[in-house]
C-alpha positions in Angstrom: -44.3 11.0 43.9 -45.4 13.8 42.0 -46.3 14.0 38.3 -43.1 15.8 37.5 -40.3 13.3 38.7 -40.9 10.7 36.6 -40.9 9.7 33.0 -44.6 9.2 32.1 -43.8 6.8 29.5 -41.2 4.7 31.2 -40.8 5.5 34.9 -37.4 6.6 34.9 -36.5 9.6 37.3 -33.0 10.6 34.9 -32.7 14.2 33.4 -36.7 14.5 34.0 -38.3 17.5 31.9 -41.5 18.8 30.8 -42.2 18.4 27.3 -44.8 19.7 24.7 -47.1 17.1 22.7 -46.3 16.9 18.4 -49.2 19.1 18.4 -49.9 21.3 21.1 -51.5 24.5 22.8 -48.3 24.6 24.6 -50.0 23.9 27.8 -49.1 21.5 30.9 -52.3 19.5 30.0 -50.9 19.2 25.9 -47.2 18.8 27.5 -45.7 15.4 29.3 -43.0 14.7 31.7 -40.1 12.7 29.5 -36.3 11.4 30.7 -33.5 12.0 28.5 -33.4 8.6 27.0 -37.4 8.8 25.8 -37.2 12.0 24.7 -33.9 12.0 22.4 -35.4 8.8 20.7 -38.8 10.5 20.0 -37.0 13.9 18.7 -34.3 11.6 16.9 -37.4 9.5 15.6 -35.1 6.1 16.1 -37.5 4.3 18.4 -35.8 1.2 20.8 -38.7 -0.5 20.6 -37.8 -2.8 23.5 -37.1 0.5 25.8 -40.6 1.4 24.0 -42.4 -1.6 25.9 -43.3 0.8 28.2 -46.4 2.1 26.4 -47.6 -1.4 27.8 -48.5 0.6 30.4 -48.1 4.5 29.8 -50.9 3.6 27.2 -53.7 3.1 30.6 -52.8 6.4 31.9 -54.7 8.5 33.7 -52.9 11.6 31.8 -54.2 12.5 28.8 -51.1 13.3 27.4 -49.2 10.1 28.0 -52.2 8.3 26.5 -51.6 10.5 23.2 -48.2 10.3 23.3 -48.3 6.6 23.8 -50.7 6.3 20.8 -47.9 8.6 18.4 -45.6 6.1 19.1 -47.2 2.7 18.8 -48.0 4.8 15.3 -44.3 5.1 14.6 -43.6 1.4 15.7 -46.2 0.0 13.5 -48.6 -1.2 16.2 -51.9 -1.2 15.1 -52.6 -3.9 17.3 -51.8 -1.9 20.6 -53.6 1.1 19.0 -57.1 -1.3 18.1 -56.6 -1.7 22.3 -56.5 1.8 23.4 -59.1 4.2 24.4 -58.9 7.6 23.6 -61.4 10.5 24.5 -62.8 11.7 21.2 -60.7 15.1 21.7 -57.2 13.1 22.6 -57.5 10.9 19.4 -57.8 14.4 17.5 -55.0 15.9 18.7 -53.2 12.2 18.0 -54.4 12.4 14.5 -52.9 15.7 14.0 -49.6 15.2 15.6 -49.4 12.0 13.3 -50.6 13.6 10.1 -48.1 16.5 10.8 -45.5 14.4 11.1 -46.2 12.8 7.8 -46.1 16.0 5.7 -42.9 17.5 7.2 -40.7 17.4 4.5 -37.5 16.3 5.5 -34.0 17.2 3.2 -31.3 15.2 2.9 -27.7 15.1 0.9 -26.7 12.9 -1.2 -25.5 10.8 1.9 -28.5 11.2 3.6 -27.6 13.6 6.2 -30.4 15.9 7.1 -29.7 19.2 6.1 -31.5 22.6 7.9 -31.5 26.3 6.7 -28.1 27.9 7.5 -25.8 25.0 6.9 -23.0 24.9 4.1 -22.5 22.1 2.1 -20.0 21.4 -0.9 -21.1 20.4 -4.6 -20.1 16.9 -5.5 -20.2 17.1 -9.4 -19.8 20.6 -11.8 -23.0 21.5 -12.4 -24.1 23.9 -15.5 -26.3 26.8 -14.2 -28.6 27.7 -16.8 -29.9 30.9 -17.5 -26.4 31.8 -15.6 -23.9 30.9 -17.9 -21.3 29.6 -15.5 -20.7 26.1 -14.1 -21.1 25.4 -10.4 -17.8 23.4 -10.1 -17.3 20.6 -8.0 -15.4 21.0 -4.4 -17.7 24.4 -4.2 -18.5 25.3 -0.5 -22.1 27.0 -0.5 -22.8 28.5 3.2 -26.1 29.4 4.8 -28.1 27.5 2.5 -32.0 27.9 2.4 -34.6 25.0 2.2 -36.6 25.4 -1.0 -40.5 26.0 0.3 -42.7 22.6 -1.1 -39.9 20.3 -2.5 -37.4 18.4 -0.4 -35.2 17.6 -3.3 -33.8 21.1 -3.5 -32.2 23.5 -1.8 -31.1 27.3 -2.7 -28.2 29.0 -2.4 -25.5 31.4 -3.7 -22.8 30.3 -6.2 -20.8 33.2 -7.5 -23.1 35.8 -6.3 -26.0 34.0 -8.2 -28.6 32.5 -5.9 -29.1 29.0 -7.9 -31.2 26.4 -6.7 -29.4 22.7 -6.7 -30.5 19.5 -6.5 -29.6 17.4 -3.2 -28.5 14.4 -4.4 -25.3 16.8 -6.2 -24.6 18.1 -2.3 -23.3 16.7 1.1 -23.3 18.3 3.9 -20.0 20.1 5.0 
């Protein structure tokens, strides 16, 4: 079989496709072959970890990028003890240790339900909310489309209200 009809993490052959590492140079050597099922849990970031008992094994591989994949995910699972066991070439745990430090200070924003919210979504006030320096009052029910993601704080987001470009908290929004 060649590398590119199977899963390198789990072995399946299902909706096989070639996918880029975390943190990557965007080349075939930074990039590993994933089925549908392992990659929607690694982009969804909800880890089966029983499906994940694969990195058993994917962990031993030849590839350097399965070996730094598995070691991303054994970080998301919590499994220092299967990390203590792997061996990584001094230039596979740095890319690991980027990826892994990247993925801690991406800021992720959320509504007051917890839905994750992106630039270019609407979403609808849930309380009136008194814009200073504005002098109106963001009422409640208010549908605010194409919102932007406020650069450095995850708590806010921007958008316009009346023609005024206000800045609201998330925990006053949900998603529409």
């Amino acid at each position: 079989m060649s590398r590119s009809s199977v899963c390198e993490l789990c072995s399946s052959e299902e909706g096989v496709s070639l996918v880029e590492l975390p943190v990557s140079d965007a080349s075939e050597e930074q990039s590993i072959y994933l089925c549908s099922n392992c990659e929607e849990q690694i982009q969804s970031g909800d880890l089966d970890e029983n499906h994940f008992n694969c990195l058993n094994d994917a962990m031993w591989s030849e590839t350097p990028a399965a070996k730094i994949m598995s070691y991303i995910l054994w970080n998301r699972l919590g499994r220092q003890d299967m990390i203590e066991m792997m061996y990584l070439e001094e230039d596979e745990l740095k890319l690991a240790e980027q990826a892994i430090n990247a993925e801690a200070n991406k800021l992720t924003y959320r509504d007051a339900n917890g839905v994750e919210l992106k630039t270019g979504d609407s979403i609808v006030i849930l309380k009136d909310l008194e814009v200073k320096g504005a002098g109106f009052t963001a009422k409640r029910g208010t549908t605010v489309t194409r919102i932007s993601l406020a650069p450095n704080d995850a708590s806010h987001v921007e958008g316009r209200v009346n023609g005024t470009k206000i800045f609201i908290k998330t925990e006053f929004i949900k998603k529409a």
